[in-house]
RORO-915238 format. One record per atom (N, C-alpha, C): x, y, z. Coordinates in steps of 0.2 Angstrom, whole numbers, plus 5000, padded with zeros to 4 digits. Layout:
N
XYZ ...
# end
This chain:
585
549054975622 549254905620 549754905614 550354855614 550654895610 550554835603 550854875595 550354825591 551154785588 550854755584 551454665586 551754675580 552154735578 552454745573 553054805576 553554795570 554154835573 553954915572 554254955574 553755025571 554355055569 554255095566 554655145564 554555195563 555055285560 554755345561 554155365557 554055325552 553355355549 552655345555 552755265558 552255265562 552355295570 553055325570 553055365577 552755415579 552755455571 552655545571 551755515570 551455485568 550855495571 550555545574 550155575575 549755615579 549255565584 549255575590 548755525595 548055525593 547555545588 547255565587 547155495582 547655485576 547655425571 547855365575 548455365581 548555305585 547955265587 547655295590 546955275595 546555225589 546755205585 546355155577 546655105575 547455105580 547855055576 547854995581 547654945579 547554885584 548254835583 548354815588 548754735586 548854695581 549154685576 548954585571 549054535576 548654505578 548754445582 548654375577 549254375575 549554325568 549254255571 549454245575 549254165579 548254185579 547854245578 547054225575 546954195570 547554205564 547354185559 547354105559 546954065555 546853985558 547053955549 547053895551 547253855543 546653875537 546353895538 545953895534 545953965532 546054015536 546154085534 546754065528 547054055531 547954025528 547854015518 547353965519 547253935512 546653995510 546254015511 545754075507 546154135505 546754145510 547254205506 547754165500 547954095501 548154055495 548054055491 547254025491 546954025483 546854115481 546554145484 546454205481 547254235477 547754235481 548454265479 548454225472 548554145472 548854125466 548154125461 547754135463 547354145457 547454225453 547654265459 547854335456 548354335452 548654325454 549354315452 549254305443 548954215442 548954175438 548354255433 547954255435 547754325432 547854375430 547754415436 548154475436 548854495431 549154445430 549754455428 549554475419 549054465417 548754495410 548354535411 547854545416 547454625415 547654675420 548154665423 548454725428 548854745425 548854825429 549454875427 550154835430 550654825424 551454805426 551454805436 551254875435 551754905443 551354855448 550954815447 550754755452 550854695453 551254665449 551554605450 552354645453 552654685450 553454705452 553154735461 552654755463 552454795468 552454735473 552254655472 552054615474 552754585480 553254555474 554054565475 554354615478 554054695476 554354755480 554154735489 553554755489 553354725498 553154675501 553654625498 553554555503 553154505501 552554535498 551754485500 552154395496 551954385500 551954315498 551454265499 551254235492 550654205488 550554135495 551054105499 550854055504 550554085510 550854135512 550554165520 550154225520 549954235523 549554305526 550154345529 550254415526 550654445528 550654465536 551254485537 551454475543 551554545544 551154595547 551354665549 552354685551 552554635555 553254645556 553654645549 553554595545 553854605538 553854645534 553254675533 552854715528 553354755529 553254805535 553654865538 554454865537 554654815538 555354815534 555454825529 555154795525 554854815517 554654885516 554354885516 553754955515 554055015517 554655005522 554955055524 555455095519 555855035516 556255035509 555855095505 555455095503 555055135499 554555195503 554755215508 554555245512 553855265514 553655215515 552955175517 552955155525 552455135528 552455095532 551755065531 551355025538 550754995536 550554965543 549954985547 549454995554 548854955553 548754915557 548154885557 547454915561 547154885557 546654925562 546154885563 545354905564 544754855565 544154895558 544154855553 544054875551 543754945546 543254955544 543155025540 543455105547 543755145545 543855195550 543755265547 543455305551 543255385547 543555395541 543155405536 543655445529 543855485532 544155515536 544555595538 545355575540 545055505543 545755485547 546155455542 545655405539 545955365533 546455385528 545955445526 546555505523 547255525524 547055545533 547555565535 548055525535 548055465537 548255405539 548955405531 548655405525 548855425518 549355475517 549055525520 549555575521 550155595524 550255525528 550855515534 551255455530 550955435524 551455385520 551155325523 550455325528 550455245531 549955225530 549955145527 549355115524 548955085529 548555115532 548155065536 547754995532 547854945538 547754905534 547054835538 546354845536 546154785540 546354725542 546454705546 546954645547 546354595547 545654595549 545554505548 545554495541 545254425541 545154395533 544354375531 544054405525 543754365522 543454295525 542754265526 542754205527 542654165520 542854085522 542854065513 542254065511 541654085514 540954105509 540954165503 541454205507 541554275502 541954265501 542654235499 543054225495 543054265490 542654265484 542754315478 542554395479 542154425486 542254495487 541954485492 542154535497 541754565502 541654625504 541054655507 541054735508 541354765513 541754715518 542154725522 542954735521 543254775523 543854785521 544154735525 544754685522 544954655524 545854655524 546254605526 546854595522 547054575516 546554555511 546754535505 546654615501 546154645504 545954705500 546454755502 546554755507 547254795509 547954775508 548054715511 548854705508 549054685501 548654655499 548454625490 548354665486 547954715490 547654745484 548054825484 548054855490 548254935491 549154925488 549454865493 550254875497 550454855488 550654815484 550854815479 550754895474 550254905475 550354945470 550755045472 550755035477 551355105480 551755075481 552255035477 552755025476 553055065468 552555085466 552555115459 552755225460 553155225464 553055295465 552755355462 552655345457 552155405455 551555395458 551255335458 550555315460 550455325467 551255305472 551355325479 551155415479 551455435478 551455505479 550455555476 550255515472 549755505471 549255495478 549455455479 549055435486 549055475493 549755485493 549855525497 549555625498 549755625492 549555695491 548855695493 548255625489 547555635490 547455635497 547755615501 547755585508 547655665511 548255715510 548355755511 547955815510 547655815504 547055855502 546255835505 545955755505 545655725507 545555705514 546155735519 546155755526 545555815528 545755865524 545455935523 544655935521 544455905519 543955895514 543455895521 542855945521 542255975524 541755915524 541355875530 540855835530 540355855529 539755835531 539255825534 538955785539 538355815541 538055775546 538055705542 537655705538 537455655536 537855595533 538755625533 539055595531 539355525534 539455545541 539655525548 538955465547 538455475546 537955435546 537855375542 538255395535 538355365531 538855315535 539555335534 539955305538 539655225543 539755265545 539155205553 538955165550 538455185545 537855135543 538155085537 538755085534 539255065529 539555015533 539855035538 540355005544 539754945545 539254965548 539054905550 538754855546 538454865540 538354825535 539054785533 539454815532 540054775529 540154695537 540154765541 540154685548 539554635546 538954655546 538454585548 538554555540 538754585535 538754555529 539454495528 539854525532 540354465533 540354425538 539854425544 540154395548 539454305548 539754275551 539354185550 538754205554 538254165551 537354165552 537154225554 537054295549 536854355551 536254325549 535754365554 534854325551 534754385547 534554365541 534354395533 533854455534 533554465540 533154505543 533554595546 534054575547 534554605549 535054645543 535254595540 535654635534 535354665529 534754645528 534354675524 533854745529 533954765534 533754805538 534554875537 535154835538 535354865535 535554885530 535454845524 535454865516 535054925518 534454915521 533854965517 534155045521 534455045526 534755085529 535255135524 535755095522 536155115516 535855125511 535355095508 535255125503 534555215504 534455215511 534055275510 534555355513 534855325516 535455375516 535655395509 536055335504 536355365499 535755405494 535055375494 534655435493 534355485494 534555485500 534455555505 534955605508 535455605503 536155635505 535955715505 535455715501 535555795497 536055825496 536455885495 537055895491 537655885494 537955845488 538555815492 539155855496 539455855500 539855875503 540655855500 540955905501 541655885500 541855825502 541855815507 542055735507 541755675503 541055695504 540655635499 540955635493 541255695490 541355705483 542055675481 542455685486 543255685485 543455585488 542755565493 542655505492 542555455485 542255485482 541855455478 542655465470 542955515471 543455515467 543855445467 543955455477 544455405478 544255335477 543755315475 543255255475 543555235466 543455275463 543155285457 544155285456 544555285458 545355285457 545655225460 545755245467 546155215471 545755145474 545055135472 544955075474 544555045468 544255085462 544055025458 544255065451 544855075450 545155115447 545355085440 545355085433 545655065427 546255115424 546655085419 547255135417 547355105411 547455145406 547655155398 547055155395 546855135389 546355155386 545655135388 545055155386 544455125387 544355075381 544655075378 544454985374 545154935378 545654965379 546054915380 546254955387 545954935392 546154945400 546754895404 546854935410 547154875414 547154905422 547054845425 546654865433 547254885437 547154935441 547554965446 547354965453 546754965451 546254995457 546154935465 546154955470 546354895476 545654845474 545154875476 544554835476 544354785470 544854805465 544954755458 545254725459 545954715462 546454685462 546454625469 545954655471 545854605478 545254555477 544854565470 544254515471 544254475464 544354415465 544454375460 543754375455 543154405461 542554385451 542654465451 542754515453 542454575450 543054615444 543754545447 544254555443 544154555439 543854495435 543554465428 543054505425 542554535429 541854555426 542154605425 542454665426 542654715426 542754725418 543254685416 543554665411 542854635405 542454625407 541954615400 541554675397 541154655394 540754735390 540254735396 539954685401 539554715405 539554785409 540354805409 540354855412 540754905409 540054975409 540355015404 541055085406 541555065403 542055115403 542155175402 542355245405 542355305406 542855335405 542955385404 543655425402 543555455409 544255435413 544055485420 544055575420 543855585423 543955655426 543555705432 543355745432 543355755436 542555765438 542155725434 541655725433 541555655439 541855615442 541855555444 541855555452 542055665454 541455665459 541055675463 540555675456 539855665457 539355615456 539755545454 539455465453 539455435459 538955415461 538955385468 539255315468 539155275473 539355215471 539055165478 538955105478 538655065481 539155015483 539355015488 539654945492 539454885489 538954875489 538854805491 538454755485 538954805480 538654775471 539254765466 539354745462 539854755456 539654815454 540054855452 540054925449 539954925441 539154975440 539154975432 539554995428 539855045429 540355065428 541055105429 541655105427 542055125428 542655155425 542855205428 543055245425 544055235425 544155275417 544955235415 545355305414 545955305417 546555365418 546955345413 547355375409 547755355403 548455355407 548555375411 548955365416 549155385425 549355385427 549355415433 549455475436 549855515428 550255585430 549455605429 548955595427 548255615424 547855635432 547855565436 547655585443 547755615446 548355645447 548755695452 548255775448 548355785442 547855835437 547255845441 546855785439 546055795440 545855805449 546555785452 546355775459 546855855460 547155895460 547055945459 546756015456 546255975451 545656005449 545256005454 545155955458 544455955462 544755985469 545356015472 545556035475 545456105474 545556135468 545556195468 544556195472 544156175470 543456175469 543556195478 543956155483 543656155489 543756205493 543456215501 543656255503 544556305505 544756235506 545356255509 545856295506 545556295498 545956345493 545656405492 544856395494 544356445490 544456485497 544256465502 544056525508 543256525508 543056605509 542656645509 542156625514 541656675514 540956625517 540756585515 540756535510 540556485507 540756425512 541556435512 541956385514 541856405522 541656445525 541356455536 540856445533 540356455530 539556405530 539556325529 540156315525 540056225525 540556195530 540756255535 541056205540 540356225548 540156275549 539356275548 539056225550 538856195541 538356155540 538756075544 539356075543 539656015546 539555995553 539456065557 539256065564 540056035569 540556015564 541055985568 541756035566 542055995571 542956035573 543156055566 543356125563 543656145557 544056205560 544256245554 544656285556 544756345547 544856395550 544556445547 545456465545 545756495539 546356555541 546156615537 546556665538 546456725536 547156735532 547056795530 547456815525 548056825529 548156855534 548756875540 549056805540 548756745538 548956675542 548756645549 548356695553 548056685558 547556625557 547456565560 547156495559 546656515567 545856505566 545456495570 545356445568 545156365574 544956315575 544456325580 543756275578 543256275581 542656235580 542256255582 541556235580 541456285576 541356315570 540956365569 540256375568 539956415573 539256415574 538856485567 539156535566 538956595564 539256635556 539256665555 539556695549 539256735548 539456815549 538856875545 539356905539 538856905535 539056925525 538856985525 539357025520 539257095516 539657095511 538957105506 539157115498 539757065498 539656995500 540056935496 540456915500 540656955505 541156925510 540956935518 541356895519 541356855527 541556935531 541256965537 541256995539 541356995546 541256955549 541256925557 541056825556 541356815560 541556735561 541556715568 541056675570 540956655576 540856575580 541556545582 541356485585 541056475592 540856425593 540356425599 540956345604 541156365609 541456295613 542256325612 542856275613 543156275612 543556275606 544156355609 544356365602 545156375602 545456355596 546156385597 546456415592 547156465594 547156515587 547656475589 547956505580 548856455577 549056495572 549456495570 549856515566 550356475561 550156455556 550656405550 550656335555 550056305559 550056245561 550356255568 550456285570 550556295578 550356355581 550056325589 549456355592 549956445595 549656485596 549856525597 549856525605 550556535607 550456535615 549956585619 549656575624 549356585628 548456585624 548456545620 547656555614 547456495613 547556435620 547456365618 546556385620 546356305620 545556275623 545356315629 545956325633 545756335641 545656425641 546056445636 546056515637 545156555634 545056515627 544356535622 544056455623 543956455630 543356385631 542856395627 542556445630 542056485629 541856495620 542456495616 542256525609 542556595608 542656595601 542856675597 542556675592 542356765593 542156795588 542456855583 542456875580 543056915576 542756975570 542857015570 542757035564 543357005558 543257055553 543657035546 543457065543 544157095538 543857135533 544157205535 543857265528 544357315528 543857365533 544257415537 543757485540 543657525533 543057525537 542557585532 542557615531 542857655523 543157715519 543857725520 544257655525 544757675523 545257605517 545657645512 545957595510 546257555510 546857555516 547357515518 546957475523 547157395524 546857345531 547257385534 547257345540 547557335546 548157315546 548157245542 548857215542 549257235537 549057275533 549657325528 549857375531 549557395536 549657475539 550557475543 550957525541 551557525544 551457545550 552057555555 551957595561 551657685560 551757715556 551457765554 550657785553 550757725550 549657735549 549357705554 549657645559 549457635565 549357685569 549857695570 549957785574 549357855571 549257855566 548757875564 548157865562 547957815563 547257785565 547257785572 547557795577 547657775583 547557695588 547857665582 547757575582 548657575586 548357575593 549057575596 549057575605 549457535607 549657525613 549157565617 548757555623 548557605628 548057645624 547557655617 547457705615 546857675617 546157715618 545657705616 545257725608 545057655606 545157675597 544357635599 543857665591 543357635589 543457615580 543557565579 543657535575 542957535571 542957525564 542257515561 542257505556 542157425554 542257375547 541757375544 541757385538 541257365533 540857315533 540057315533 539457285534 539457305543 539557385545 539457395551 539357355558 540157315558 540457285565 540957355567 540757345573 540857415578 541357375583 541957405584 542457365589 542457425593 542557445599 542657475603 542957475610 543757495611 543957465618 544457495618 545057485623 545757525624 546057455622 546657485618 546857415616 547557375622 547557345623 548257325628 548757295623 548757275617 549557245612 549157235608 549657205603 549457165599 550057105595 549857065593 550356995591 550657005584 551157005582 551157005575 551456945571 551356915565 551856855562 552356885559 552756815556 553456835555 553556885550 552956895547 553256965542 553057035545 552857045550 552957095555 552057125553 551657075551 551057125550 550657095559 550057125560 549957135566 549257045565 549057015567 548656955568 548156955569 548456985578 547856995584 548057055587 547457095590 547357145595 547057145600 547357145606 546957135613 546657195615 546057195617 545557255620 545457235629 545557285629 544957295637 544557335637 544057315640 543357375640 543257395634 543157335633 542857325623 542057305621 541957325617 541057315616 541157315608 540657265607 540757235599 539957225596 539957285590 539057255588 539057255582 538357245581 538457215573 537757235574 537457315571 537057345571 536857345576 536057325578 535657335586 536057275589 536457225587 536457155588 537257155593 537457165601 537857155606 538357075602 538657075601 539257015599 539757015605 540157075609 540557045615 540257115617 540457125626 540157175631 541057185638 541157215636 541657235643 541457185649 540857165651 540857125657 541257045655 541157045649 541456955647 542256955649 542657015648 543357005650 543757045645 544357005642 544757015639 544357015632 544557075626 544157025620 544957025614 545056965610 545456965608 545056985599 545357025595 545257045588 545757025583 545556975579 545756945577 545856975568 546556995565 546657035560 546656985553 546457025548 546456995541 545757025538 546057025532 545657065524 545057005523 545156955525 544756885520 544756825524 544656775522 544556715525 544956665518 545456655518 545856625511 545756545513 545556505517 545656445519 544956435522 544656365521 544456345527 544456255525 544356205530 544456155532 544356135538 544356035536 544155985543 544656005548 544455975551 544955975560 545456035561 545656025565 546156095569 546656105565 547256165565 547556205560 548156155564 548256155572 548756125575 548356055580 548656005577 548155935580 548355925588 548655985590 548855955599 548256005603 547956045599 547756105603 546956055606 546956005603 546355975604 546355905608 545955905610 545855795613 545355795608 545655745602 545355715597 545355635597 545455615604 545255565607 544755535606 544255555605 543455545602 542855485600 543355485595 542955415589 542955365592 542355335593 542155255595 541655225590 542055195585 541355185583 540855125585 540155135582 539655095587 539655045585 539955005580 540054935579 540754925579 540754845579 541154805581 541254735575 541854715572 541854675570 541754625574 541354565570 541054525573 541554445571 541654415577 542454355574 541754305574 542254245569 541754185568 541754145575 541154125573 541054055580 541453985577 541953975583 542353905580 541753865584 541353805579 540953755582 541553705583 541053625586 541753565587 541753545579 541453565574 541553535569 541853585564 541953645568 542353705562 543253705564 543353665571 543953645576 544253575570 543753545570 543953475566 544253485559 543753535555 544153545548 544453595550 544653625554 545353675554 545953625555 545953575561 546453525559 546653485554 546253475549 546253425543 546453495538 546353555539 546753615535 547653635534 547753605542 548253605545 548653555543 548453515543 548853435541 548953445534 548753475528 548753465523 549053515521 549353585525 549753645526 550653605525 550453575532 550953525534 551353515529 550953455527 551153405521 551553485517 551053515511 551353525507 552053575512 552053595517 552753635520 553353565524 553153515520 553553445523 553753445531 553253465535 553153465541 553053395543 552753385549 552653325552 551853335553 551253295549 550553295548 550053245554 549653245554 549353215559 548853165557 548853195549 548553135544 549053135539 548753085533 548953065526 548453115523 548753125517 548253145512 547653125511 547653035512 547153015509 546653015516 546852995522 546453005527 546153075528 546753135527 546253215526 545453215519 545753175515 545053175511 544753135513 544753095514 544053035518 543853075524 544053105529 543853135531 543453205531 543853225526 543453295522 542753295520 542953235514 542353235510 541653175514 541853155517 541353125523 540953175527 541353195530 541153235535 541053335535 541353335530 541253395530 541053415521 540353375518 540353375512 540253435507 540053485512 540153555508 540853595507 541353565509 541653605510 542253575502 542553625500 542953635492 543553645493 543953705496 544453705497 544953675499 544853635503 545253605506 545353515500 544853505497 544953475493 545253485485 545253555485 545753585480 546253575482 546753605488 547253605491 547553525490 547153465493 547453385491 547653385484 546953405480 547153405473 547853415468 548053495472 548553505470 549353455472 549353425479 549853395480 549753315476 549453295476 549153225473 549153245463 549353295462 549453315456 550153295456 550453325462 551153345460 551553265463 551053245465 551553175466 551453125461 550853145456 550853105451 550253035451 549853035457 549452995459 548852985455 548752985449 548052985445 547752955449 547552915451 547052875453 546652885459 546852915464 546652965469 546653025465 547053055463 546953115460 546153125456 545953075453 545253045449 544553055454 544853015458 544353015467 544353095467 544653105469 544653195471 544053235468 544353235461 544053265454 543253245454 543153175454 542453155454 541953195460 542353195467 542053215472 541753285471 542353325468 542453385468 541753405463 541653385458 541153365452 540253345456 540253335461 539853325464 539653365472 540153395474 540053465474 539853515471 540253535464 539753555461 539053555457 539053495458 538153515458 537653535463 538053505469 537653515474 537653605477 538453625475 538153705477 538553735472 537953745465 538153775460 538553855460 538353885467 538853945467 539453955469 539553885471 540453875470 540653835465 540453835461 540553775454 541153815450 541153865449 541653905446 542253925450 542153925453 542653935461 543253855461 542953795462 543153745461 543453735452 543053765449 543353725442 544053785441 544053855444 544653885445 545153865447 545053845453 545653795457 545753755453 545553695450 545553655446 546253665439 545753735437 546353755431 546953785433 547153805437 547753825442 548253765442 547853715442 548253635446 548653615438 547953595434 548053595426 548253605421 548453655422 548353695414 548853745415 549353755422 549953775420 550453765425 550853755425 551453755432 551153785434 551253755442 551153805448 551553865451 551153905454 551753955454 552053965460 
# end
């Protein structure tokens, strides 16, 4: 399907693996009412924001397009956005932290494309378009902050799961859906609260991703900057929610000096956050977020980093000192005195080199899996991939020879060797065997009857990480996830006020309306007596025509709304101050 915006190269080179998540904007969804709940939330931001945000969010606003009357328009954004070498994908909602990363690290902001319904106006646990275009797309107009982002995308690609992270996920995903979608029965979202919250307390030790999630959280979505007495908000998830914009900002919630301490504080969706933590600036993130990078595997290696890919049970990928990249499942690891000694995937595996698959060493050749030793032979000092043609020759590590090889923590290779492959600095990778037999004390690891055995060279394991070294050796086609955004139910009386949203759209865009202002509010407030917005929206035009008298009507009605649903009472007297109390913007 193809999606309803212009593309360009950032969103070409994609990999098919992050395409498969990008859906359509189907701009004509968006209804009169949507229209006006992105209206008031922008101009109230705006009218806010504009004192407790960092600078680079109002100039960010201007920089990519958004404009305070419409719902961005994915075709526009991307002309925008391209300018500053950006782009911007829509998608369905929350999508794997791995992708999402990814997604960051190709410079493209994925962006949920529905809206908020006007019940949750002030926040929702759903990502939506105000949280994403409103809140993420102004502020990577700020280039240091941009590259920020990016690099964590790039880093936070890498980042090792677990089972029970994928489970998290899921379980977030679907709470954020039945928490925003109309008439969820209270039996159900509290089924899934209870869900999320015994996950979050049964995580047991955090995984790198939980961990580098939680950074991201505590930054890039509920992020402060400059001091901890005197703050100013960067962070999307602030920037997108007009009450937690405000709370953020009191002594209720206590401020932190960030670092790299922030992650190991969990955080809860579906609450105002106790606390939050403040960057002095942003050259500070890029620090702390290369502190917590040094910690992972993808820098560390070792056994540590093949047992928590392991424990992950999913697609990773191992590299060795030579630069040799095994991608897999890894099932195995045998240690000696500290290091990784043999490494073994189970399924489908492929070797690469600096990100590309090494020919004839895709999925179809090691369906089956590869196992390897690593590491130095035994008593002698030089590896394997130091040794020149001379010490080859003299171990007898060579063409046609029958050699028995024998590596420290006694892995036994034995076979006639048929070649070997070497990388650009001429050291050797891999060595092919025939009528080869591979053990690990009493324990058979490969037997001459299985075939061909490929030995896979290097001192160490310097690297390990999520998904494949080269993203084509795989169908990462995969990911479905098990829920589904849920779209509202248009009743005959949610059709009525969408027309009366529309007329009043009209009017102020000096169109052709199907009522009067005054027949939209006799209407409205007759027949649709719960509803605020749309008699904000009057308010303002009947402000600007100078009409007290009607103007007076409105005010009273609106006055008696708020009493009747006291939890919009401040929601209306906002809108109210907007109208009053300064030029409109």
């Amino acid at each position: 399907m193809e999606a309803s915006f212009e593309s360009n190269p950032l969103i070409d080179r994609l990999p098919k693996h992050l395409k498969q998540f990008i859906k359509p904007q189907d701009y004509e969804d968006y209804t009169p009412i949507n229209q006006a709940v992105w209206r008031y939330v922008m101009r109230k931001n705006v009218d806010y924001l504009s004192r407790v945000a960092h600078e680079s969010y109002l100039e960010g606003l201007q920089k990519t397009g958004l404009e305070i009357e419409n719902i961005p328009n994915m075709y526009g954004m991307n002309r925008i956005l391209k300018e500053i070498g950006w782009a911007a994908v829509a998608v369905d909602g929350f999508i794997p932290p791995n992708a999402f990363m990814e997604f960051q690290a190709y410079n493209v902001l994925v962006i949920a494309s529905d809206i908020r319904q006007l019940e949750h106006i002030e926040y929702t646990p759903a990502p939506d378009i105000i949280h994403e275009g409103a809140g993420h797309a102004p502020i990577i107009a700020n280039p240091e902050y941009a590259e920020y982002l990016r690099r964590f995308g790039e880093i936070g690609c890498k980042a090792i799961s677990s089972a029970h992270d994928n489970e998290m996920y899921e379980a977030v995903r679907l709470l954020s859906i039945l928490k925003e979608a109309e008439d969820t029965p209270e039996a159900e979202v509290k089924a899934a609260e209870d869900r999320v919250e015994y996950l979050q307390n049964n995580m047991g030790e955090l995984s790198e991703m939980a961990r580098i999630r939680n950074l991201h959280w505590w930054t890039v979505e509920y992020g402060l900057i400059g001091t901890v007495e005197n703050p100013k908000i960067y962070g999307a998830g602030l920037l997108s929610s007009i009450g937690e914009s405000a709370w953020c900002m009191t002594d209720n919630v206590k401020k932190i000096p960030y670092s790299i301490t922030a992650a190991d504080q969990s955080f809860d969706i579906t609450k105002p956050q106790p606390q939050l933590f403040v960057t002095p600036d942003f050259a500070h993130l890029s620090l702390v977020l290369e502190e917590f990078a040094n910690t992972m595997a993808v820098r560390k290696g070792g056994p540590k980093g093949v047992q928590k890919l392991i424990d992950s049970k999913a697609l990773g990928t191992i590299e060795l000192s030579t630069g040799l990249q095994i991608s897999g499942v890894f099932t195995n690891v045998i240690e000696h005195e500290g290091k990784s000694v043999y490494v073994q995937t189970t399924g489908p595996t492929a070797l690469s080199y600096r990100e590309k698959e090494l020919v004839g060493h895709g999925t179809e050749y090691h369906a089956a899996g590869f196992g390897s030793p690593i590491g130095m032979l035994k008593g002698i000092n030089l590896a394997i991939e130091d040794m020149g043609p001379r010490d080859l020759r003299a171990y007898a590590i060579y063409e046609g020879e029958r050699v028995t090889l024998e590596f420290e923590g006694n892995i036994i290779v034995s076979g006639e060797i048929v070649t070997g492959t070497r990388n650009l600095q001429g050291e050797i990778v891999l060595i092919k065997f025939k009528n080869c037999t591979v053990t690990h004390n009493d324990t058979i690891l490969f037997q001459p009857e299985w075939g061909i055995y490929d030995m896979a060279v290097g001192k160490k394991v310097i690297s390990a990480f999520s998904g494949p070294a080269d993203v084509n050796s795989f169908d990462m086609i995969t990911h479905v996830p098990s829920s589904k955004t849920i779209k509202p139910k248009i009743s005959e009386e949610r059709k009525e006020l969408e027309i009366l949203y529309q007329s009043v759209r009209n009017i102020r865009e000096n169109k052709t309306a199907a009522t009067t202002l005054k027949e939209a509010f006799g209407a409205v407030s007759a027949n649709h007596p719960n509803d605020w917005l749309l008699c904000i929206e009057i308010a303002e035009l009947v402000y600007k025509a100078q009409d007290n008298e009607f103007l007076d009507k409105i005010v009273n009605h609106l006055e008696l709304v708020k009493n009747k649903r006291p939890e919009v009472a401040h929601l209306i007297q906002n809108g109210l101050d907007l109208i009053f109390e300064k030029d409109l913007v």
